[in-house]
N, CA and C atoms as an extended XYZ file, in Angstrom:
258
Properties=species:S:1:pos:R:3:atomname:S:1:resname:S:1:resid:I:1 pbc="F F F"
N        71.601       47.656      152.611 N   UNK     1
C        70.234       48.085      152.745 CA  UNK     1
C        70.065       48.578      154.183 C   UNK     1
N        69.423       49.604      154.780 N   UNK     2
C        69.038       50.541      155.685 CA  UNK     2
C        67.806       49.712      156.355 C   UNK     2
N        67.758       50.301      157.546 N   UNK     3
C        66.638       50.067      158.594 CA  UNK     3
C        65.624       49.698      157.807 C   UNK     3
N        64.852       51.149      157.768 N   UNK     4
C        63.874       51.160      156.685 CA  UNK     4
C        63.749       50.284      155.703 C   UNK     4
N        64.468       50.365      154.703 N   UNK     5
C        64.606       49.044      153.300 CA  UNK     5
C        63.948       47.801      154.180 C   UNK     5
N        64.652       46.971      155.638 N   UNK     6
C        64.649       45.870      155.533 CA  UNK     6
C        62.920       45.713      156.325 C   UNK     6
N        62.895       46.473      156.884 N   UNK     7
C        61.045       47.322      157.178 CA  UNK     7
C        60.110       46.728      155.959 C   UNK     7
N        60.458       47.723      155.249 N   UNK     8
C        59.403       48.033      153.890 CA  UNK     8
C        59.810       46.698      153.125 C   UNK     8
N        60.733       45.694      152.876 N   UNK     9
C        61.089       44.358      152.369 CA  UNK     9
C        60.402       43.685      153.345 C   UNK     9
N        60.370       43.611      154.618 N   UNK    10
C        59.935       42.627      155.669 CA  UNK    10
C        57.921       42.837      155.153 C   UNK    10
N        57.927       44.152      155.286 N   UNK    11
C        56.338       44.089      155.229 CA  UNK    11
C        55.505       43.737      153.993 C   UNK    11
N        56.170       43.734      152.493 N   UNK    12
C        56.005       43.825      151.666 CA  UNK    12
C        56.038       42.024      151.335 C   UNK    12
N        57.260       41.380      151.861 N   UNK    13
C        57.318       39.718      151.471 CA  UNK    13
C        56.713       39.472      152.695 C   UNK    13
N        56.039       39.193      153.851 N   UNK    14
C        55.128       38.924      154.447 CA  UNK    14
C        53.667       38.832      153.973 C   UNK    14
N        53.145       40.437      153.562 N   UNK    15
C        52.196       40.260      152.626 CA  UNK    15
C        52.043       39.525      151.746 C   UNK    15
N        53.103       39.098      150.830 N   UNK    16
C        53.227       38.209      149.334 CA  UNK    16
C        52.992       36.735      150.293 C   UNK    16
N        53.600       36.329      151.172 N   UNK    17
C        53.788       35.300      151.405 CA  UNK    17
C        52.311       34.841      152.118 C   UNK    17
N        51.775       35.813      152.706 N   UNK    18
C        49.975       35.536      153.128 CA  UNK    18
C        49.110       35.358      152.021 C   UNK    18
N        49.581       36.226      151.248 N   UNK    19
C        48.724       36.175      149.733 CA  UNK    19
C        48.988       34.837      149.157 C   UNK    19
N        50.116       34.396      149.003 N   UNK    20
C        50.375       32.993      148.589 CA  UNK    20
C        50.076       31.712      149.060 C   UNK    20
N        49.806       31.689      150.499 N   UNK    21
C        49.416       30.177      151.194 CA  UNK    21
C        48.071       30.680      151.701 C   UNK    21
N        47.440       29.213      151.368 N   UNK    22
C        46.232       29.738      151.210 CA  UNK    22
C        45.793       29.009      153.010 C   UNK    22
N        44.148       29.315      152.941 N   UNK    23
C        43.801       29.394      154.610 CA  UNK    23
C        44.143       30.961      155.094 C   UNK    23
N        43.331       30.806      156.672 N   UNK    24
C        43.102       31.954      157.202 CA  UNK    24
C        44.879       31.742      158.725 C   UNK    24
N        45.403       33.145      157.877 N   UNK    25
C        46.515       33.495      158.862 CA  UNK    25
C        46.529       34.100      160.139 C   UNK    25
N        46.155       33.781      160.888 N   UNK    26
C        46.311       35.074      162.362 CA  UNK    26
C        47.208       35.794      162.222 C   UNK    26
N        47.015       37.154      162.727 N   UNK    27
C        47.834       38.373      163.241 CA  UNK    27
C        47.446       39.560      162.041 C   UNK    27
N        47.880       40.478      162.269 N   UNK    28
C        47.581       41.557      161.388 CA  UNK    28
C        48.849       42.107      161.169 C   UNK    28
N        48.969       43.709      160.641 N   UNK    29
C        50.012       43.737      159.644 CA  UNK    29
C        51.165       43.858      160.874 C   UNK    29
N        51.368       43.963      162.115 N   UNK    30
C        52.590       43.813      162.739 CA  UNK    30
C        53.061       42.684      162.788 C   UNK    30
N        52.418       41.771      162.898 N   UNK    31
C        52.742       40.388      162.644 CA  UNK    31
C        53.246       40.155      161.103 C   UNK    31
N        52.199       40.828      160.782 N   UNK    32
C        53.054       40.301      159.154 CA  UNK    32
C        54.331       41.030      158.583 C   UNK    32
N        54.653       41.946      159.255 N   UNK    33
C        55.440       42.989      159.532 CA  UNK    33
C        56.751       42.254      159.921 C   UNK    33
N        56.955       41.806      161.773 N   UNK    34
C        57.937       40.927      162.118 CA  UNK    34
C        57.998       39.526      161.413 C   UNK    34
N        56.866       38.730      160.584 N   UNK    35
C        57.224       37.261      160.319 CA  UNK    35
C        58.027       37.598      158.775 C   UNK    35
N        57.712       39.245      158.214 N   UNK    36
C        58.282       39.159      157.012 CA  UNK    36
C        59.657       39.441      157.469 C   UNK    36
N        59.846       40.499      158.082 N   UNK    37
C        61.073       40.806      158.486 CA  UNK    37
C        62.097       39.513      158.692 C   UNK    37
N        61.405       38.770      159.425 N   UNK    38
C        62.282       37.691      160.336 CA  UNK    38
C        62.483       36.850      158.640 C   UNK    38
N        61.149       36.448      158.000 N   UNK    39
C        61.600       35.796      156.822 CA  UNK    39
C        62.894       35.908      156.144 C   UNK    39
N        62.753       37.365      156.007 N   UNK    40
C        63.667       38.218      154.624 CA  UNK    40
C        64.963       37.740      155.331 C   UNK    40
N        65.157       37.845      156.624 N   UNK    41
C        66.900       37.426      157.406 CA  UNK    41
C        66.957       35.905      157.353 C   UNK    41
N        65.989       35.124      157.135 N   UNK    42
C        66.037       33.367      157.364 CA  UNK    42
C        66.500       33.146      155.998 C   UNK    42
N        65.571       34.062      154.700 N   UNK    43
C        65.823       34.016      153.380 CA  UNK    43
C        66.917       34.486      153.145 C   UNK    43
N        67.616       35.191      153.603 N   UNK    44
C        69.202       35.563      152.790 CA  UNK    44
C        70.019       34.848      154.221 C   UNK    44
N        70.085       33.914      155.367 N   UNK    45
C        70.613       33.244      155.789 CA  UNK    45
C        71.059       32.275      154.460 C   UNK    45
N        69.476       31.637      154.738 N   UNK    46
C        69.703       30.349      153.308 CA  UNK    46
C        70.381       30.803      151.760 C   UNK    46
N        69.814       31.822      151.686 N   UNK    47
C        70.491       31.935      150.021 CA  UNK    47
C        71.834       32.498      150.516 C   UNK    47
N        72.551       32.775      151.219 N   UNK    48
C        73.956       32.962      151.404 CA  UNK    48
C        74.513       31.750      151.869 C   UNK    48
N        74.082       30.668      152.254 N   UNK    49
C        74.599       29.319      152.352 CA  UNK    49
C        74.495       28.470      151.450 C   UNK    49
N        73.338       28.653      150.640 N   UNK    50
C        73.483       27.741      149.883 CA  UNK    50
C        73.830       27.906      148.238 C   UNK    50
N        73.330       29.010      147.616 N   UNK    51
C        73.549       30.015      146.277 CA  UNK    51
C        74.675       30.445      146.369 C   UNK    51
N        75.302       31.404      147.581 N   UNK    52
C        75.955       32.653      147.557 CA  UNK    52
C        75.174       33.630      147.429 C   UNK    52
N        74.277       34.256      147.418 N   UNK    53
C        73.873       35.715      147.491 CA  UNK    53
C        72.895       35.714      148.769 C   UNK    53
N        72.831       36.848      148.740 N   UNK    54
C        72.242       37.389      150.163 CA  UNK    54
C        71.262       38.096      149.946 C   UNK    54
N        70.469       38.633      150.918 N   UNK    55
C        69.883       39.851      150.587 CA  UNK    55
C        70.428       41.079      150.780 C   UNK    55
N        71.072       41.765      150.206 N   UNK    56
C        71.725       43.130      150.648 CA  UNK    56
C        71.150       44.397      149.325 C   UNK    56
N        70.518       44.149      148.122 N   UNK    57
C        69.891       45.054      147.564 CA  UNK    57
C        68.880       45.240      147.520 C   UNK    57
N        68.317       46.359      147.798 N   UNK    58
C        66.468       46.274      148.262 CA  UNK    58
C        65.985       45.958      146.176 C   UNK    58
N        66.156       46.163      145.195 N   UNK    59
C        65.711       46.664      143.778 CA  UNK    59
C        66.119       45.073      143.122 C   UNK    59
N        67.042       44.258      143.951 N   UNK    60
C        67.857       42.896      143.343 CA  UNK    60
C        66.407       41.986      143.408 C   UNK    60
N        65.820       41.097      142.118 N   UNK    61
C        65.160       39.988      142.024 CA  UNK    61
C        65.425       39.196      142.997 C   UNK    61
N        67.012       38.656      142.927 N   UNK    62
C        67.482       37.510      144.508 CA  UNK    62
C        66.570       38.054      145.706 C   UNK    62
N        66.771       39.111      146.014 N   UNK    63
C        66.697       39.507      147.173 CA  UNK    63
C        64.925       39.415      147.711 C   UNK    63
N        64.322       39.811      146.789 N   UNK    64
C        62.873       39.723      146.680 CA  UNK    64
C        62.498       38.257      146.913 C   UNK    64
N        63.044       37.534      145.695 N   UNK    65
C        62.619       35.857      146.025 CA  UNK    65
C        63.279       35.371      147.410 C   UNK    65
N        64.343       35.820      147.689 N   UNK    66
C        64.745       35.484      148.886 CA  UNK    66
C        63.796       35.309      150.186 C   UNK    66
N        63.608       37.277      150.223 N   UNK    67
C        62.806       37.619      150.951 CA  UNK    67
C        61.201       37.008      151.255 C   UNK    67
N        60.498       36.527      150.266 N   UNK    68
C        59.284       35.918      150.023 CA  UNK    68
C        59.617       34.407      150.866 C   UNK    68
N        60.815       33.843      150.198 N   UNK    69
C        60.437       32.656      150.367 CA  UNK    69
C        60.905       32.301      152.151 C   UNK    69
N        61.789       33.137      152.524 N   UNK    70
C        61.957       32.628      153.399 CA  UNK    70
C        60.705       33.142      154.573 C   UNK    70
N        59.856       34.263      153.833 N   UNK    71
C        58.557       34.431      155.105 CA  UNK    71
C        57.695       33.404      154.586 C   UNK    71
N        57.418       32.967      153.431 N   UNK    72
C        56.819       31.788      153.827 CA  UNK    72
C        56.923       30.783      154.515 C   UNK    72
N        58.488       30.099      154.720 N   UNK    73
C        59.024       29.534      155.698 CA  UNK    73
C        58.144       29.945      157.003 C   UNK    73
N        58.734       30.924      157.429 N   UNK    74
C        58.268       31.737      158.687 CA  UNK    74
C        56.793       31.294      158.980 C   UNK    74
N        55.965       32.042      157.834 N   UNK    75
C        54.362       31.980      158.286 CA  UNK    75
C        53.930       30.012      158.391 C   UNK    75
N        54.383       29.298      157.616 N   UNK    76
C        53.996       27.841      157.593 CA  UNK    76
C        54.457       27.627      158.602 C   UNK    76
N        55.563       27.677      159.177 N   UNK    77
C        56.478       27.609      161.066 CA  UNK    77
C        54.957       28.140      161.656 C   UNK    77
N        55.132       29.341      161.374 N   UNK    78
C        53.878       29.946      162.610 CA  UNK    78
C        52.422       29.655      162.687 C   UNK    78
N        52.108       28.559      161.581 N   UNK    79
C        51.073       28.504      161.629 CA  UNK    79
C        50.834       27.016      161.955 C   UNK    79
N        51.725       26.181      161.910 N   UNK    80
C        51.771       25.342      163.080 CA  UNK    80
C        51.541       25.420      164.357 C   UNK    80
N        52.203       26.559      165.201 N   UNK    81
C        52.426       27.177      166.440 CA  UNK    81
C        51.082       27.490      166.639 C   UNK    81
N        50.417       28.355      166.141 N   UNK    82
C        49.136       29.222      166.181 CA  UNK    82
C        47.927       27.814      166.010 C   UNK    82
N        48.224       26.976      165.309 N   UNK    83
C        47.167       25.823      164.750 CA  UNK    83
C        46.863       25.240      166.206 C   UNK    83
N        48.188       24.901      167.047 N   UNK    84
C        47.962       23.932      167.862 CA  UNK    84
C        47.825       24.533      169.250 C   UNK    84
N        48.065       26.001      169.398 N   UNK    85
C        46.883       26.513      170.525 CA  UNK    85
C        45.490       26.655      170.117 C   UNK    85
N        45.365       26.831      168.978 N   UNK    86
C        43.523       27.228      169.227 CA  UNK    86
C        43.115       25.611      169.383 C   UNK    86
């Protein structure tokens, strides 16, 4: 998967993953942009350690659930971080 792909995957499971936990998230879509991004690489870290698959097809189901779950990871991390400055 290309620059782009992991872009448009990063921004796309970020969104899913704001849509999914509920409460109010700080940052807007660059943020949701880098926490998906960063997700989608934490998510095919884990699913290549622990499954075997990775994320490497942008169109692959794995790769999608991958991608989601590991920005949720991400955003629940960051919203710890963000909780305990305000």
């Amino acid at each position: 998967m290309g620059f782009i792909g992991w872009i448009v995957l990063g921004l796309i499971a970020g969104a899913i993953a704001k849509a999914i936990l509920p409460g109010k998230q700080g940052g807007g879509w660059i943020m949701t942009l880098l926490l998906g991004v960063v997700g989608a690489i934490i998510g095919g870290w884990i699913g290549s350690a622990i499954f075997d698959v990775g994320v490497d097809k942008f169109w692959s189901l794995s790769s999608w659930l991958l991608a989601i779950g590991g920005a949720l990871i991400v955003l629940v991390i960051w919203g710890f971080i963000t909780k305990k400055r305000a």
